[in-house]
Biopython code that builds the backbone (N, CA, C, O; Angstrom):
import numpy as np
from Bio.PDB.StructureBuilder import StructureBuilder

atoms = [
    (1, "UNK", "N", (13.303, 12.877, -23.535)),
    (1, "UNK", "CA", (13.886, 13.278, -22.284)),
    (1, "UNK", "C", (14.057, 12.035, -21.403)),
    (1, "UNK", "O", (13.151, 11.228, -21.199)),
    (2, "UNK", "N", (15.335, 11.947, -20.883)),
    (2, "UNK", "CA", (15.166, 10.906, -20.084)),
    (2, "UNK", "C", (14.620, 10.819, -18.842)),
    (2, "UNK", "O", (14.422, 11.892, -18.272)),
    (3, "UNK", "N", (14.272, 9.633, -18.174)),
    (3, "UNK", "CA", (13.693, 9.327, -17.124)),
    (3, "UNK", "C", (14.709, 9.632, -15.809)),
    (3, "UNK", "O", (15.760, 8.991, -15.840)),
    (4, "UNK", "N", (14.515, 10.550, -14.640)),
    (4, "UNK", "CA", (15.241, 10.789, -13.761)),
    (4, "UNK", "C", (15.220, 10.124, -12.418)),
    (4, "UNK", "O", (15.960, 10.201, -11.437)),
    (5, "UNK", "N", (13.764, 9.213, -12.783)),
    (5, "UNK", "CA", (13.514, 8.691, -11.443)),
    (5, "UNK", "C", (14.476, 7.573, -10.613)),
    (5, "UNK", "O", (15.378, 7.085, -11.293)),
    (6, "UNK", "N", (14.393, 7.224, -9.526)),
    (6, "UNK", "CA", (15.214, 6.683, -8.925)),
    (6, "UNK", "C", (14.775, 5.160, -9.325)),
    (6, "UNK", "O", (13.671, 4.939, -9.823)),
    (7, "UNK", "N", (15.837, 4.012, -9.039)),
    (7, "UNK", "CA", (16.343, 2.736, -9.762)),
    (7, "UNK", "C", (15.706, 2.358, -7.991)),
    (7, "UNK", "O", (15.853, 2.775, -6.842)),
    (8, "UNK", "N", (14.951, 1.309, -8.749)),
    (8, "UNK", "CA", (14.481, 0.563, -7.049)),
    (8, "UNK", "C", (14.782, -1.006, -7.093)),
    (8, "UNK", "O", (14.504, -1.577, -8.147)),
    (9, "UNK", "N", (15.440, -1.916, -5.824)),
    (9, "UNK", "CA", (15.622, -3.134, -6.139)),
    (9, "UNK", "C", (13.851, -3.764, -6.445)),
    (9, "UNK", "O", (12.735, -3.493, -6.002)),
    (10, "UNK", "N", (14.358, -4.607, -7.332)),
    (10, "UNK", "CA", (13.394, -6.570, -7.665)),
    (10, "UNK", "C", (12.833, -6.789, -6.139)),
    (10, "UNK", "O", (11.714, -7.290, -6.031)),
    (11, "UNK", "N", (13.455, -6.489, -5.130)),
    (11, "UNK", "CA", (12.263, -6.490, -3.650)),
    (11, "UNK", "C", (11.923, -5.772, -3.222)),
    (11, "UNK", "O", (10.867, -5.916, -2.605)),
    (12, "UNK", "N", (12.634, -4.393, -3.253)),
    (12, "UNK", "CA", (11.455, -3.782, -2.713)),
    (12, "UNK", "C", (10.258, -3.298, -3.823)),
    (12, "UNK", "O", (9.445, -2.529, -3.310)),
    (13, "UNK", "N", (10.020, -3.604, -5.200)),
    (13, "UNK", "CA", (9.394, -3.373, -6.392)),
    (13, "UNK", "C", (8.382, -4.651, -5.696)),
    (13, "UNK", "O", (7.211, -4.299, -5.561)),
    (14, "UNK", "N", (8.633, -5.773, -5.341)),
    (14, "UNK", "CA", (7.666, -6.781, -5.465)),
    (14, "UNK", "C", (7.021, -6.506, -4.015)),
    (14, "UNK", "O", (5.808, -6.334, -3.894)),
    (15, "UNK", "N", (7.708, -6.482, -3.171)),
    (15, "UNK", "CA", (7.174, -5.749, -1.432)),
    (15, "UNK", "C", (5.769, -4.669, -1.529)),
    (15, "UNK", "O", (4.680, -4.688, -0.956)),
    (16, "UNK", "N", (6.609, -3.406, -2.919)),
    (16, "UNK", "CA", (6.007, -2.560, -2.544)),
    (16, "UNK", "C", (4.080, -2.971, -3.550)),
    (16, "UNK", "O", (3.045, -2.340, -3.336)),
    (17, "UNK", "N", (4.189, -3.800, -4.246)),
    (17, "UNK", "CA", (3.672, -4.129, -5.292)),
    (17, "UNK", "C", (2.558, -5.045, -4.765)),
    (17, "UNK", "O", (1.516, -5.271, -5.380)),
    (18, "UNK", "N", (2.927, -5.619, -3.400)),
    (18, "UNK", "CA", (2.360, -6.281, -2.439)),
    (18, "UNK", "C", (1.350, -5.810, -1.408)),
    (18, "UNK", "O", (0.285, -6.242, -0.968)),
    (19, "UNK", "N", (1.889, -5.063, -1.263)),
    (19, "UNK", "CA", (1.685, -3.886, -0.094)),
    (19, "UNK", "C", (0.411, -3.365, -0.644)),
    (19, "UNK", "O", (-0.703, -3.436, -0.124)),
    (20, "UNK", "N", (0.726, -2.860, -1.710)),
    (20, "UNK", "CA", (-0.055, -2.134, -2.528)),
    (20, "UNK", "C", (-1.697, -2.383, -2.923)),
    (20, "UNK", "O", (-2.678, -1.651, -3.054)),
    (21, "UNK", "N", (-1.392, -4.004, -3.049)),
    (21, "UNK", "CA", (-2.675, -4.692, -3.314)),
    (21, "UNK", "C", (-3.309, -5.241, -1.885)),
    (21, "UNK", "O", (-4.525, -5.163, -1.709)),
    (22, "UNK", "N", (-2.562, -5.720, -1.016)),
    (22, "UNK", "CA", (-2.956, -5.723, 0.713)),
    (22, "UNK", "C", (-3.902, -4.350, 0.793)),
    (22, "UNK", "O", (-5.125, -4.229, 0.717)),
    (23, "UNK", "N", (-3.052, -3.559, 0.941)),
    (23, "UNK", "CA", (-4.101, -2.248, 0.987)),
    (23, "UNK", "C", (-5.583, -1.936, 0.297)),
    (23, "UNK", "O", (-6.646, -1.561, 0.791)),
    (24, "UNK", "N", (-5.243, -2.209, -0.858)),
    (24, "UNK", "CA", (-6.834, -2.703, -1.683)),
    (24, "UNK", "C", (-7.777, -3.063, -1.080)),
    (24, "UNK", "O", (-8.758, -2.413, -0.719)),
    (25, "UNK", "N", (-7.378, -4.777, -0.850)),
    (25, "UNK", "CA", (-8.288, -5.444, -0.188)),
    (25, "UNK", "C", (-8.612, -5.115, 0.783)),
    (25, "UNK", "O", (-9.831, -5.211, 0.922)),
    (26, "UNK", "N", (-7.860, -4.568, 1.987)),
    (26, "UNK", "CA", (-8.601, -3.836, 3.014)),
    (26, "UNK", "C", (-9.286, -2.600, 2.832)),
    (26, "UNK", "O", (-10.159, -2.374, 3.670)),
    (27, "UNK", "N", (-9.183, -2.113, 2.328)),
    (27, "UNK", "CA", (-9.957, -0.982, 1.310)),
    (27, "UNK", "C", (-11.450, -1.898, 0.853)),
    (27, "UNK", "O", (-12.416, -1.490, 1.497)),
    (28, "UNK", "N", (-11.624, -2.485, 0.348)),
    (28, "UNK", "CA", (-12.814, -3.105, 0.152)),
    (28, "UNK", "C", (-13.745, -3.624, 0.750)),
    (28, "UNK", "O", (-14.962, -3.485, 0.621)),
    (29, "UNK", "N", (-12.861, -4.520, 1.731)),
    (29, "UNK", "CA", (-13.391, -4.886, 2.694)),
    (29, "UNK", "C", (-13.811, -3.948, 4.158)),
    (29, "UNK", "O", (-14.236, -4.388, 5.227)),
    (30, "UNK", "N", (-13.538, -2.606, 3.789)),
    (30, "UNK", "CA", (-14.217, -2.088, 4.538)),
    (30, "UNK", "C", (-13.391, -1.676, 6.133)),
    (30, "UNK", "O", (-13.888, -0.968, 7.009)),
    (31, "UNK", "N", (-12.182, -2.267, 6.174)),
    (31, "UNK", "CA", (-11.215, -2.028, 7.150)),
    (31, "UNK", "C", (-10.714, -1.068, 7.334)),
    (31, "UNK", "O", (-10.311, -0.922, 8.487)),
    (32, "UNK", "N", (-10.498, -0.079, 6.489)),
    (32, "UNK", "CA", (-9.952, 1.225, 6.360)),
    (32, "UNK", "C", (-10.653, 2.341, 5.408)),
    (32, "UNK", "O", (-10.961, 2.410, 4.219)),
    (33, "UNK", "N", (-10.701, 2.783, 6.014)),
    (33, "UNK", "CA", (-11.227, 4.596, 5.891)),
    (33, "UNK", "C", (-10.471, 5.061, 4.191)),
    (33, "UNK", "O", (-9.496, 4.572, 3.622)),
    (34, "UNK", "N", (-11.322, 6.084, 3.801)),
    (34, "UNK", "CA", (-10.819, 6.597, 2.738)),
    (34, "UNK", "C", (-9.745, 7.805, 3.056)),
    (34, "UNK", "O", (-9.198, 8.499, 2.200)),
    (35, "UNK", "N", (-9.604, 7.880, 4.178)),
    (35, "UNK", "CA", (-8.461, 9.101, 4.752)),
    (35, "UNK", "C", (-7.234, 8.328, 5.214)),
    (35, "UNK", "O", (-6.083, 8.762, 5.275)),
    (36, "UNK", "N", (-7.718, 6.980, 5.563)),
    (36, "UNK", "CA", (-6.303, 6.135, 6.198)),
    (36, "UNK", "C", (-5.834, 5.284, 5.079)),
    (36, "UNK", "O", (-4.677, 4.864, 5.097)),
    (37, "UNK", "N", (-7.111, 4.828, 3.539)),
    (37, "UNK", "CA", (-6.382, 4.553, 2.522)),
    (37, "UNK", "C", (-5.123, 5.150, 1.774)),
    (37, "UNK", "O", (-4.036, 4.690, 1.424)),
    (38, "UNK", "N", (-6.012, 6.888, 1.646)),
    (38, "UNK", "CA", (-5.140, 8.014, 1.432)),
    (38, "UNK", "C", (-3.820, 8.166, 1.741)),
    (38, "UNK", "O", (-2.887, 7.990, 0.958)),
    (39, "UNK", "N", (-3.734, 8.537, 3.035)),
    (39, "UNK", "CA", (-2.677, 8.600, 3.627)),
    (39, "UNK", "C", (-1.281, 7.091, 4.153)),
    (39, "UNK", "O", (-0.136, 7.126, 4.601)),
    (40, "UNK", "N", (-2.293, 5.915, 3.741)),
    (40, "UNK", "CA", (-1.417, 4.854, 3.247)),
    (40, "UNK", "C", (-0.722, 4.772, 2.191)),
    (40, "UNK", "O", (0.449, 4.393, 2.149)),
    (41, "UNK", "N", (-1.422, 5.137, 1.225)),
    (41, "UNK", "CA", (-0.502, 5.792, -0.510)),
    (41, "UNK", "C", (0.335, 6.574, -0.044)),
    (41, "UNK", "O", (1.442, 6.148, 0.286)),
    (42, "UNK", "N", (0.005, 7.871, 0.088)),
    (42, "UNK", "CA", (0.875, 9.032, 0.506)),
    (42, "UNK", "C", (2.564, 8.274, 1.365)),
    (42, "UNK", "O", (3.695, 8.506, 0.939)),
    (43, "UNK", "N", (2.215, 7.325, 2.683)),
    (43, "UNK", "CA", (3.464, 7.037, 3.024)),
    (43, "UNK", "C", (4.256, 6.021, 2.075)),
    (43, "UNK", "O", (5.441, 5.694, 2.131)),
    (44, "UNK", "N", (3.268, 5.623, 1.199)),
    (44, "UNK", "CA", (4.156, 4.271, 0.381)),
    (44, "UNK", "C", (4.817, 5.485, -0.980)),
    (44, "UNK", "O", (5.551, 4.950, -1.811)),
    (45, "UNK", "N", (4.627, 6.558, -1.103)),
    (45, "UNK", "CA", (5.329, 7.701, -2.168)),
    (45, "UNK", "C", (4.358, 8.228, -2.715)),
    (45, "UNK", "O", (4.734, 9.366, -2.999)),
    (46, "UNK", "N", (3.247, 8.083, -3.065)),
    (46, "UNK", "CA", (2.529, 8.593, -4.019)),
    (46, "UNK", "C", (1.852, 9.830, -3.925)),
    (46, "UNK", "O", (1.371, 9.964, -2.799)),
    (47, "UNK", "N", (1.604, 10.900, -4.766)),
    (47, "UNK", "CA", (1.448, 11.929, -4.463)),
    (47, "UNK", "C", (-0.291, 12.152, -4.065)),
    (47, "UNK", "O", (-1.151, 11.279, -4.187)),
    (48, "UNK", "N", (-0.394, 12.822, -3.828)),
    (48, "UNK", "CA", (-1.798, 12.616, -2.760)),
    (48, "UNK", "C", (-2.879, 12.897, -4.199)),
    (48, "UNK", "O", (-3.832, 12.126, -4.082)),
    (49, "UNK", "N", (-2.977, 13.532, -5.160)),
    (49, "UNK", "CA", (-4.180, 13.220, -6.285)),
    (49, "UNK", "C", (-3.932, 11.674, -6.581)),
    (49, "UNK", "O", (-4.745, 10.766, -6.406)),
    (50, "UNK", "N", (-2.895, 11.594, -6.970)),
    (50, "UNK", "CA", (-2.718, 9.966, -7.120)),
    (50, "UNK", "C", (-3.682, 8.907, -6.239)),
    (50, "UNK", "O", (-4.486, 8.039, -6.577)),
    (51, "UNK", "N", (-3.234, 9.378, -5.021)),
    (51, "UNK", "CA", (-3.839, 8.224, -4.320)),
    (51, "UNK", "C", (-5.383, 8.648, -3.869)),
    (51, "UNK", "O", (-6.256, 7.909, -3.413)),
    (52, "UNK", "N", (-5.416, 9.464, -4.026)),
    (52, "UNK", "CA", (-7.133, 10.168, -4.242)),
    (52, "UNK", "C", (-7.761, 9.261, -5.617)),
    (52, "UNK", "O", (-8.568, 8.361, -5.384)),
    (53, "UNK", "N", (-7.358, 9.543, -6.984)),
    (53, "UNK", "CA", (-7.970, 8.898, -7.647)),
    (53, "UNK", "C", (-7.620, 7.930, -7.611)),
    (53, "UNK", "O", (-8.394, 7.331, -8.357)),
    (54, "UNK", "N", (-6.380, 6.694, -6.947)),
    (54, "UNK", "CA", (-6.420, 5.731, -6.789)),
    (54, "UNK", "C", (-7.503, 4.923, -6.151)),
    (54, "UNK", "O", (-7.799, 3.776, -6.486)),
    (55, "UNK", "N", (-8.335, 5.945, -4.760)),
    (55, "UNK", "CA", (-8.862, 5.352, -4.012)),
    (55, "UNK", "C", (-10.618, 5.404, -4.644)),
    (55, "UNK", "O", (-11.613, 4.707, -4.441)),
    (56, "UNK", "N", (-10.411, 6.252, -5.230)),
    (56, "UNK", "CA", (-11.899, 6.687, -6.210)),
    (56, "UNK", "C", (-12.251, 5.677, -7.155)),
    (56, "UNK", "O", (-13.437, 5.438, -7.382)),
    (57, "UNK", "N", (-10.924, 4.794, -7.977)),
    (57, "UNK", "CA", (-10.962, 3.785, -8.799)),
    (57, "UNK", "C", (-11.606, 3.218, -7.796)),
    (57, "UNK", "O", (-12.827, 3.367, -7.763)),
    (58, "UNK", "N", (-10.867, 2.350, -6.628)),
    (58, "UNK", "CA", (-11.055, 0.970, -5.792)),
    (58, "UNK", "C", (-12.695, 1.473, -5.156)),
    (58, "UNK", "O", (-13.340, 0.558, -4.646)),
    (59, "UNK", "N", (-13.105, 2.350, -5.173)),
    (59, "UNK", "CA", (-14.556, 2.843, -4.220)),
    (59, "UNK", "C", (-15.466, 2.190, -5.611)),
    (59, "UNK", "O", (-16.243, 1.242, -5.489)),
    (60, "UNK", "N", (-15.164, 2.980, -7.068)),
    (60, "UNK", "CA", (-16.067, 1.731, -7.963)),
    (60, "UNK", "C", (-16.127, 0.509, -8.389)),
    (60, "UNK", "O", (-16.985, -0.077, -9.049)),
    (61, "UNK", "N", (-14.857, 0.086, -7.825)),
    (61, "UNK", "CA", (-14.544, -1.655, -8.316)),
    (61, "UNK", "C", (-15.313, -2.614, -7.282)),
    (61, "UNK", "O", (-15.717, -3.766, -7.441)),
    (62, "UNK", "N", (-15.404, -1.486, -5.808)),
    (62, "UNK", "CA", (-16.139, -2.402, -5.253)),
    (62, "UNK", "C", (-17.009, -3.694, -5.149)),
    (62, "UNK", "O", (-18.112, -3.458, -5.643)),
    (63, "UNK", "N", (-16.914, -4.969, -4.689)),
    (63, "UNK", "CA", (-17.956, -6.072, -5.499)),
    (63, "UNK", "C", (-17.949, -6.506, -3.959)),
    (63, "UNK", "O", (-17.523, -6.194, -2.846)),
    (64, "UNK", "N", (-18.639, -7.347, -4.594)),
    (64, "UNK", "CA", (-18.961, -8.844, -2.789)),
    (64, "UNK", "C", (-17.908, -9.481, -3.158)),
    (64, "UNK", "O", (-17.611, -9.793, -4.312)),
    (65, "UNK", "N", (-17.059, -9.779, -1.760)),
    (65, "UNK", "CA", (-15.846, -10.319, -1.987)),
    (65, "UNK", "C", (-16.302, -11.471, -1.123)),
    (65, "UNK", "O", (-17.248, -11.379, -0.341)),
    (66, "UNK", "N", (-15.340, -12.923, -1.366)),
    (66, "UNK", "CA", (-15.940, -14.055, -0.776)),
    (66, "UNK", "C", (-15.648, -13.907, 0.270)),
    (66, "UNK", "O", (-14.777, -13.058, 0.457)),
    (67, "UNK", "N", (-16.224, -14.656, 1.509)),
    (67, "UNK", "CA", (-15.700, -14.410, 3.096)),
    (67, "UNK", "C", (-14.588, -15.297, 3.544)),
    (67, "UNK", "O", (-14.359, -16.477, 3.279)),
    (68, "UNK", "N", (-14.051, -14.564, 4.176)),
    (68, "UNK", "CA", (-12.962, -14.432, 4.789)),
    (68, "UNK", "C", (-12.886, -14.924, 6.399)),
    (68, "UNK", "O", (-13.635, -14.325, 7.170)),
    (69, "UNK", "N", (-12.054, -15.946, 6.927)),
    (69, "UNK", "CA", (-12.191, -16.245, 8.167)),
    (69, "UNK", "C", (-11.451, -15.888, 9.020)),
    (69, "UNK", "O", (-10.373, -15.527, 8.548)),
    (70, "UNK", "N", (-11.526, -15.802, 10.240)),
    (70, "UNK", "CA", (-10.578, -14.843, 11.485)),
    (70, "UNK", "C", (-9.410, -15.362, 10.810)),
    (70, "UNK", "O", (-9.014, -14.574, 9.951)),
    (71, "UNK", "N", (-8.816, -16.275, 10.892)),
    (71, "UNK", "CA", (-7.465, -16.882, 10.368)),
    (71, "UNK", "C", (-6.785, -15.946, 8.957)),
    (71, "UNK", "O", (-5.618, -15.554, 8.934)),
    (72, "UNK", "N", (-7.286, -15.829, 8.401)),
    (72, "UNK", "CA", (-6.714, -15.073, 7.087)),
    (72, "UNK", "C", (-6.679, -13.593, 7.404)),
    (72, "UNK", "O", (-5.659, -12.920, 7.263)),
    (73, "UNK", "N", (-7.932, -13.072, 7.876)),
    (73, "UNK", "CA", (-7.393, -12.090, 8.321)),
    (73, "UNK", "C", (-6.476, -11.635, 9.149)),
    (73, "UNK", "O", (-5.882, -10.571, 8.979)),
    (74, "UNK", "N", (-6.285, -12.469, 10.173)),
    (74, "UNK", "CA", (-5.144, -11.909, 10.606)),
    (74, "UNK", "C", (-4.697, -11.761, 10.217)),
    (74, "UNK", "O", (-4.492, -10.574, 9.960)),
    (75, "UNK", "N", (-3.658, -13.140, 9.440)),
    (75, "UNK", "CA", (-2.571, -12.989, 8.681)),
    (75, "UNK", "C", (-2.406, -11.954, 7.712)),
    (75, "UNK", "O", (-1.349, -11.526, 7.247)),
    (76, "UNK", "N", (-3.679, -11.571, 7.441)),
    (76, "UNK", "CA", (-3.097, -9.973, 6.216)),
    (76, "UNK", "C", (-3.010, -8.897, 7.340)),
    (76, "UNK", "O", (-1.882, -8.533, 7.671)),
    (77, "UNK", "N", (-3.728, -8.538, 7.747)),
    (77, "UNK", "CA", (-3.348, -8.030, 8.569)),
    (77, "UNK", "C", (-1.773, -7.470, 9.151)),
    (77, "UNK", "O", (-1.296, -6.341, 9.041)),
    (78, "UNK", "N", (-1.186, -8.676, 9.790)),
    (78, "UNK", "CA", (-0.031, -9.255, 9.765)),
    (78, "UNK", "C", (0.952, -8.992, 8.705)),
    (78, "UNK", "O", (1.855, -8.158, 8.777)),
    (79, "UNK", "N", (0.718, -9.727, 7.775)),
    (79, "UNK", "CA", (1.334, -8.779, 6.315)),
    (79, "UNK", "C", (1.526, -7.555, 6.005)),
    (79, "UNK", "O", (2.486, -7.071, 5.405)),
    (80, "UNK", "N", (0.221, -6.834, 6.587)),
    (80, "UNK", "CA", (0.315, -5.477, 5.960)),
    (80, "UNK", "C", (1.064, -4.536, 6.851)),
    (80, "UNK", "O", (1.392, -3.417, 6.456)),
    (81, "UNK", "N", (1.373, -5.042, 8.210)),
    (81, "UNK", "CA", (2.186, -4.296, 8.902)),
    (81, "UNK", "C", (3.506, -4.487, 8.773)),
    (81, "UNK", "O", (4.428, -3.673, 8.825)),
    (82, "UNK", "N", (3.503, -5.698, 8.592)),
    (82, "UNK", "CA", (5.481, -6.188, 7.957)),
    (82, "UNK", "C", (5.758, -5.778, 7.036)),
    (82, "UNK", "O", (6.958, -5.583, 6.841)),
    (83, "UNK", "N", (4.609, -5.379, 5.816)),
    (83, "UNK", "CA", (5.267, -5.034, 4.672)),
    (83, "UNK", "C", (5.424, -3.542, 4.396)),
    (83, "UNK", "O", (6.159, -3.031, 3.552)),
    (84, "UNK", "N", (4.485, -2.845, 5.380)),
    (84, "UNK", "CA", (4.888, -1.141, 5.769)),
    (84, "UNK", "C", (5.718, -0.754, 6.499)),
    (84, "UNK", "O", (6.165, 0.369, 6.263)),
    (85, "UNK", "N", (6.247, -1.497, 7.641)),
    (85, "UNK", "CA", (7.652, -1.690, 8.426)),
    (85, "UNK", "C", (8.610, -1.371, 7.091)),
    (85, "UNK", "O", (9.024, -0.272, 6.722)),
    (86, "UNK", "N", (8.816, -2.604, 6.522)),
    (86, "UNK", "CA", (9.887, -3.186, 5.237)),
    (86, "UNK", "C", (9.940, -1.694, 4.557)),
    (86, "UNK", "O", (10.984, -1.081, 4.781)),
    (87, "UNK", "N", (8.862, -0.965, 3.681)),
    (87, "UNK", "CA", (9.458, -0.030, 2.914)),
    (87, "UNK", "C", (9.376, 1.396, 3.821)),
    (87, "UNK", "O", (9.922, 2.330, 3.234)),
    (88, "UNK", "N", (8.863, 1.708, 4.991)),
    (88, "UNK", "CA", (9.032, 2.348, 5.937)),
    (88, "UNK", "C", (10.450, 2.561, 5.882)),
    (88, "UNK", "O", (11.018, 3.577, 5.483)),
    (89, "UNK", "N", (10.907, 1.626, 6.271)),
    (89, "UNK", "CA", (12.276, 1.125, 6.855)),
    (89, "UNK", "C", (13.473, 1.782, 5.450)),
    (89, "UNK", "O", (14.516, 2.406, 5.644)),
    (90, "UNK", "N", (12.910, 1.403, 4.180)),
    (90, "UNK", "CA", (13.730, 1.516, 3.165)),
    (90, "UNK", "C", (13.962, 2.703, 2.721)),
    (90, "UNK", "O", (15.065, 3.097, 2.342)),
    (91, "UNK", "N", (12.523, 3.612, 2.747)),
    (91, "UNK", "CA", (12.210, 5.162, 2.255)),
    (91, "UNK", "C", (13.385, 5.929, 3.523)),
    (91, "UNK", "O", (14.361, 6.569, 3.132)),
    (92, "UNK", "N", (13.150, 5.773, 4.718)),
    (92, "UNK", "CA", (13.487, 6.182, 5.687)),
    (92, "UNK", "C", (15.837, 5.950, 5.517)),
    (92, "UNK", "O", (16.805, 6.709, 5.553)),
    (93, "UNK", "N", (15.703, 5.133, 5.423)),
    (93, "UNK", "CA", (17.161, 4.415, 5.641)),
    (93, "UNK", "C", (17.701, 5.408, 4.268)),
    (93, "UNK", "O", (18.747, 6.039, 4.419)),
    (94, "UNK", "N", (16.998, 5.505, 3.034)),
    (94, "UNK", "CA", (17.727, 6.181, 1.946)),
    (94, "UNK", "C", (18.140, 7.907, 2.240)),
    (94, "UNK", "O", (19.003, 8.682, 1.827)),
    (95, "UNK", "N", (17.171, 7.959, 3.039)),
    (95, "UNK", "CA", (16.905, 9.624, 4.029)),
    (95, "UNK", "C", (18.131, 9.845, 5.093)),
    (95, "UNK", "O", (18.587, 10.947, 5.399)),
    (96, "UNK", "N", (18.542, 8.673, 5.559)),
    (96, "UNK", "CA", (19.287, 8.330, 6.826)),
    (96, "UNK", "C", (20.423, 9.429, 7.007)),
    (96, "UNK", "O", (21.382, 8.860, 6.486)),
    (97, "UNK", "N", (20.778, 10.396, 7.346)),
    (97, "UNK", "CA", (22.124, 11.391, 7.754)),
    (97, "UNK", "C", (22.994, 10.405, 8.656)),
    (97, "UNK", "O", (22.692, 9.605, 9.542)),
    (98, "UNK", "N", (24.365, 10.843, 7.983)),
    (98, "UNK", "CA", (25.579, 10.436, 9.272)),
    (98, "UNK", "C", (26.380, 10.652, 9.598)),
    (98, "UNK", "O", (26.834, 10.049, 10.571)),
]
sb = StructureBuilder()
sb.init_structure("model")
sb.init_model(0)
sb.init_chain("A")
sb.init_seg("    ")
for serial, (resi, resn, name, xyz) in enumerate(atoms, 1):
    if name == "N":
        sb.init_residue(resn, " ", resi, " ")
    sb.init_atom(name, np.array(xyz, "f"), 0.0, 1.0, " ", f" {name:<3s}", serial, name[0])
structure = sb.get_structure()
């Protein structure tokens, strides 16, 4: 049977692929909630068991991660809002009526 799913560009595949792992790490590090991980999957497409056992994986991978200084964090930080803008923007725009 063939595959029906929708054809996504080489950027937003690498954006979203980005995004994806940003989220992780704040996930680990303890920045975000297992309801605001959740519901971060959920807006990036994924269906909510998905990102349930997605977030159930990352809760056992847990480790000591090396530290991190105000400077970097921001910048992900930073990242992670530009890069949820970006496919925000893309999911939304394919939705767009006119």
């Amino acid at each position: 049977m063939p595959d029906k799913g929708e054809v996504m560009s080489q950027t937003y595949y690498e954006k979203q692929s980005k995004l994806l792992k940003v989220i992780q790490e704040s996930f680990k590090r303890e920045e975000m909630t297992v309801i605001e991980t959740i519901s971060s999957l959920r807006k990036m497409g994924f269906s909510e068991s998905v990102a349930i056992s997605r977030v159930n994986e990352w809760k056992i991978q847990r480790g000591n991660l090396e530290p991190e200084t105000e400077k970097d964090k921001k910048r992900r930080l930073k990242e992670k809002a530009s890069l949820e803008n970006y496919v925000n923007r893309m999911r939304l725009g394919k939705r767009r009526i006119k």
